[in-house]
C-alpha positions in Angstrom: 7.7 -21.3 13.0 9.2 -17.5 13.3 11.3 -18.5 10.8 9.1 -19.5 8.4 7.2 -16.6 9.5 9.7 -14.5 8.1 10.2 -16.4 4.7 6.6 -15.6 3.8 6.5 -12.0 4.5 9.4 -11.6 2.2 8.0 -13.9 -0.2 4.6 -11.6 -0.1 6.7 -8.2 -0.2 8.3 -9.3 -3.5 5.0 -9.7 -5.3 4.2 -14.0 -5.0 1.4 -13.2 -3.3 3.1 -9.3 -1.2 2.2 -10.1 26.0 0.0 -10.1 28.7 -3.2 -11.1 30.0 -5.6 -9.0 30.0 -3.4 -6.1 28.7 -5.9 -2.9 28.6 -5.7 -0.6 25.3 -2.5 0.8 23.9 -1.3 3.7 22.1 1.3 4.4 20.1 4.7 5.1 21.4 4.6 3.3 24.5 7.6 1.2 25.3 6.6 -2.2 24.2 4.3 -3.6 21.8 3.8 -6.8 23.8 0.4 -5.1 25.7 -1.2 -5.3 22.4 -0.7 -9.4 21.9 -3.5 -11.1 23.3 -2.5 -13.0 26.5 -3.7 -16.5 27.2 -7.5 -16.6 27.8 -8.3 -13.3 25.8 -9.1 -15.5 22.9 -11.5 -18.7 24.0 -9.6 -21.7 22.6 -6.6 -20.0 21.3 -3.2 -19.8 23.6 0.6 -18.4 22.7 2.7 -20.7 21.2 6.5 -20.0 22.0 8.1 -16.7 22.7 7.3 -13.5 21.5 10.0 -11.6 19.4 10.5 -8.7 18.4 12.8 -6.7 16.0 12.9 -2.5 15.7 14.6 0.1 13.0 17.4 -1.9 11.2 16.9 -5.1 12.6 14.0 -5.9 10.7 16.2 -7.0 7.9 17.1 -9.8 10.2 13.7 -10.7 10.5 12.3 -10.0 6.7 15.5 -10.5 4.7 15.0 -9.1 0.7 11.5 -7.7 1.9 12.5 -5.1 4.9 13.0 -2.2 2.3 9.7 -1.7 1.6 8.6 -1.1 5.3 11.7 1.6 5.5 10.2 3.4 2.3 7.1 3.9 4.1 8.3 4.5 7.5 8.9 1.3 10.1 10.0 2.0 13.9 9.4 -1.9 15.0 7.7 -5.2 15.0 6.3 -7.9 17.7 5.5 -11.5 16.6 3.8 -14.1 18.5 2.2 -17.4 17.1 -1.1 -18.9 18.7 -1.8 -22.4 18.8 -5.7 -24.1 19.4 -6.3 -27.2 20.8 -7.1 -28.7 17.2 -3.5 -28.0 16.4 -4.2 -25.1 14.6 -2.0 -22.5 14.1 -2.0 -18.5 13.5 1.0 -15.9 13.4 0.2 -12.6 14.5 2.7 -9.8 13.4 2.0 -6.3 14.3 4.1 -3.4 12.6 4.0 0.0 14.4 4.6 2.4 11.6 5.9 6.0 11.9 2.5 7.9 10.7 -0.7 6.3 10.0 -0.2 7.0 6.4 2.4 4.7 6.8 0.3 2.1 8.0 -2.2 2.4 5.7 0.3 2.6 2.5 2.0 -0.8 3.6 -1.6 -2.8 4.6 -2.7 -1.3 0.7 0.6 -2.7 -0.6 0.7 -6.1 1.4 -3.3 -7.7 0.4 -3.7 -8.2 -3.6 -7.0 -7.2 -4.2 -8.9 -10.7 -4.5 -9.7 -10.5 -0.5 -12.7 -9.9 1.3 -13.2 -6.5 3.5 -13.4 -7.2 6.9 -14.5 -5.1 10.0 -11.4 -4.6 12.0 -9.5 -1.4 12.8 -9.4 1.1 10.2 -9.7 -1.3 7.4 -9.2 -4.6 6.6 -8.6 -7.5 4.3 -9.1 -11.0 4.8 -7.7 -13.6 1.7 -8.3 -17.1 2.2 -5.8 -17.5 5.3 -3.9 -14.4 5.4 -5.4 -11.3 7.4 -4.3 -7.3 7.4 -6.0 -4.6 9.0 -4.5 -1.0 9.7 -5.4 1.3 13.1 -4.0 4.2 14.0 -0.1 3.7 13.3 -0.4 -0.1 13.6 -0.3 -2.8 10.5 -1.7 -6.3 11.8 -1.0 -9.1 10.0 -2.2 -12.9 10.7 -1.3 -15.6 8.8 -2.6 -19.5 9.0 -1.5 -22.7 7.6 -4.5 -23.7 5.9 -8.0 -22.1 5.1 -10.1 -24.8 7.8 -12.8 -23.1 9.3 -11.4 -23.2 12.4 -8.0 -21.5 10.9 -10.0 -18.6 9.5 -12.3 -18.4 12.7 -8.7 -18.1 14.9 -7.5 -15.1 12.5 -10.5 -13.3 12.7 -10.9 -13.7 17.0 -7.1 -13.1 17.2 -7.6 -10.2 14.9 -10.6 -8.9 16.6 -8.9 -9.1 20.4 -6.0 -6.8 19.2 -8.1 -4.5 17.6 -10.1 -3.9 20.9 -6.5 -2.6 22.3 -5.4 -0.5 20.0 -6.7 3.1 21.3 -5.3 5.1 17.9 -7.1 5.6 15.3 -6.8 7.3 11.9 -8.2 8.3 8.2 -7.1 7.3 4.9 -4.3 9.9 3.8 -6.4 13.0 1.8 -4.5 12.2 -1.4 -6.7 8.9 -2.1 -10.0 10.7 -1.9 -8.5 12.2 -5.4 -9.1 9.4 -6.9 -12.5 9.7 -9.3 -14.8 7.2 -7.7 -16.6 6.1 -10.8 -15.2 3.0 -11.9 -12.6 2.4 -9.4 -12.1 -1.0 -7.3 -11.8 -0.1 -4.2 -9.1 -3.2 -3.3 -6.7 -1.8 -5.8 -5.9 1.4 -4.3 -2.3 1.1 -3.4 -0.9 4.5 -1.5 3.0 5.0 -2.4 5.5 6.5 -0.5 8.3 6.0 -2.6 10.1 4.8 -5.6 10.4 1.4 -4.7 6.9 0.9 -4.2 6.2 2.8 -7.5 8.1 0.3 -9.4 6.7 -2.7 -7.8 3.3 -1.4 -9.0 4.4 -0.5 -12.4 7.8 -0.2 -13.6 9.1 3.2 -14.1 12.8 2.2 -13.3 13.9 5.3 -13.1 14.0 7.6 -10.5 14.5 10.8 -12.1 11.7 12.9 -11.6 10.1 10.3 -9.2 10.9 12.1 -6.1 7.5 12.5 -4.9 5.9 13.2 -1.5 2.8 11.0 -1.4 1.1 8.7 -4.0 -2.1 7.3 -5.2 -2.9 4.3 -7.4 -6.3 3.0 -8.6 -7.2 0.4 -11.2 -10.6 1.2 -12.8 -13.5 -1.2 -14.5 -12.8 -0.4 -17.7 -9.1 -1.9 -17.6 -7.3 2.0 -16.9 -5.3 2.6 -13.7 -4.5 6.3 -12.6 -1.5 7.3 -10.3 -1.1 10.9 -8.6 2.0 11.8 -7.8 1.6 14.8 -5.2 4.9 17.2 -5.0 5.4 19.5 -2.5 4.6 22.4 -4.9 4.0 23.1 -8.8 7.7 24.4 -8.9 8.6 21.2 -7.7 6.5 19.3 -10.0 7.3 21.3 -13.1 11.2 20.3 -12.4 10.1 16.6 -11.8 8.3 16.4 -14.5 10.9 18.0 -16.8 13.3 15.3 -15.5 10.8 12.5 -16.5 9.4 13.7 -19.9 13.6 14.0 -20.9 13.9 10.4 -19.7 10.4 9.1 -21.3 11.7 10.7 -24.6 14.9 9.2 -24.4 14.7 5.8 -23.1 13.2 2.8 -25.2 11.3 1.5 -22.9 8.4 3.7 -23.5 7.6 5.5 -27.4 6.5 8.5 -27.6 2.8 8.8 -29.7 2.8 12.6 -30.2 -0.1 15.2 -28.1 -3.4 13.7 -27.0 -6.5 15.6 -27.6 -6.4 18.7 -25.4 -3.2 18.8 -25.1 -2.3 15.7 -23.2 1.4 13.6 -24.0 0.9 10.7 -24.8 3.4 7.3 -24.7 3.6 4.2 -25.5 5.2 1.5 -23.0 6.6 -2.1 -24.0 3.5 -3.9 -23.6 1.5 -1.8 -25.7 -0.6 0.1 -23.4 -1.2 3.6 -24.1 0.6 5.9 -21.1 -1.0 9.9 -21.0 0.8 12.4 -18.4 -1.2 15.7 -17.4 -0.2 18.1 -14.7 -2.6 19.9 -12.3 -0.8 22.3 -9.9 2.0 20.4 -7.6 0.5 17.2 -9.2 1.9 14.8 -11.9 -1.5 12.7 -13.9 -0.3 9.6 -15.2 -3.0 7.2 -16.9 -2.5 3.9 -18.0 -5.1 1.9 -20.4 -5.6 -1.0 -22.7 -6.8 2.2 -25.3 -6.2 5.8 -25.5 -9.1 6.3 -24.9 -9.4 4.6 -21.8 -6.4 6.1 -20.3 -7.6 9.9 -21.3 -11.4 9.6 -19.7 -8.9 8.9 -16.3 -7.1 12.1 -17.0 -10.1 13.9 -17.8 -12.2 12.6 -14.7 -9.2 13.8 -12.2 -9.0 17.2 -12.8 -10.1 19.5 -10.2 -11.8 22.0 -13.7 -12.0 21.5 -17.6 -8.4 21.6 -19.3 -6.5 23.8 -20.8 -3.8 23.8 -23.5 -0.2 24.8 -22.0 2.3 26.9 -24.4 4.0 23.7 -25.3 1.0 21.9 -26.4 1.9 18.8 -25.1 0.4 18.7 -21.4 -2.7 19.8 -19.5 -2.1 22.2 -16.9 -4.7 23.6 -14.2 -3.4 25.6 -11.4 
């Protein structure tokens, strides 16, 4: 089973889908994550099922092989699995990541659930999808997977769930970028918080990294078909060079066409499925909006600004400092 385990966490990351008892609660950095598995008995009708394993820094591409990159991006320091077995013969595997800040944990649980799930009540947020379960606490990512959607499979994930939330002391927020994000419009399961290229790419294809070198992230897909991305740099020096480095590329490359100054200065692109593609700048942030219409795509630009916009000397961007 821990095999298979790991063939499905991979197969998620690359977009098909992407121990005691009675331990007492556990924070992060202790020595093992084991006192956060639930021991036999903490879950009525649910007991361990094999040995517990666990893999930390670089071995996790033994565990998660083609899928381990991701959770570096973000920031991993280890793993502990452990399946649970019922006396139905039901199955769950419980996986829980310890993550190196809680914005880690919360960028990887936003990356790993699809946005078709189901909120749940567990830890800092969570995401139930017919048998597959995340939640994030603190610097923790849980993940429980089933074998089938049976009552009795979904009722395991959710009591497994709910016992290792009760041990996990730590506790967290959301990272401050996503509150940038206009509310109006937005679906709240397709915010996705990026800590890197790689993630940036598996959410829309850039490929390239110049100008790309971001801090921290935001992506949000909106009801009337636009998705907006932040890109927060450390400062607007180190945005203006970024954004240099991408506007040469953009102009350059034919993978995107460039469709002359929005209204109000915005540029706007075009990318090879048609969509329209308008970059602003607000202080050390990069604006990029991406609609079925123009139109579409420049309401997003216009609703994230922090004030009205103004026209820059080049005529081609908004800037607000």
């Amino acid at each position: 089973m821990a095999a298979s385990r790991g063939w499905r966490a991979a197969l998620v990351l690359t977009g098909f889908l992407t121990a005691g008892a009675g331990a007492g609660p556990a924070r992060v950095g202790q020595d093992t994550l084991a006192a956060l598995l639930p021991g036999d008995g903490a879950v009525p009708g649910w007991s361990r099922d094999g040995a517990l394993q666990e893999y930390v820094g670089e071995d996790l591409y033994t565990y998660i092989d083609g899928g381990a990159e991701i959770y570096q991006e973000y920031g991993f320091r280890r793993v502990v699995l452990q399946d649970y077995r019922n006396a139905a013969g039901k199955s769950v595997s419980l996986e829980i990541f310890e993550m190196a800040t809680p914005g880690a944990a919360y960028g990887v649980y936003t990356f790993k659930r699809s946005g078709k799930g189901k909120s749940v009540p567990l830890g800092n947020g969570g995401d139930l999808e017919d048998y597959y379960l995340n939640f994030w606490k603190g610097h923790y990512l849980v993940t429980l997977t089933g074998f089938d959607s049976a009552a009795g499979t979904v009722a395991g994930l959710l009591a497994v769930a709910a016992a290792v939330d009760a041990t996990i002391r730590d506790s967290s927020e959301a990272p401050d970028l996503v509150r940038a994000l206009p509310e109006r419009g937005l679906k709240p399961g397709s915010v996705k918080y990026l800590k890197g290229l790689l993630g940036l790419n598996n959410v829309y294809p850039f490929y390239t990294a110049r100008g790309l070198d971001f801090r921290e992230a935001v992506k949000g897909d909106y009801a009337d078909g636009a998705t907006l991305f932040i890109l927060a740099y450390g400062s607007a020096d180190e945005r203006a060079r970024a954004w240099g480095e991408l506007r040469a590329y953009l102009e350059t490359t034919d993978r995107f066409r460039p469709r002359g100054p929005a209204p109000q200065g915005g540029s706007v692109f075009e990318d090879g499925q048609g969509r329209s593609v308008i970059f602003a700048r607000s202080g050390s942030r990069l604006l990029v909006a991406i609609g079925g219409s123009a139109e579409a795509a420049l309401n997003m630009i216009r609703s994230a600004l922090p004030e009205p916009p103004r026209r820059d000397t080049e005529g081609r961007c908004w800037e607000t400092s």
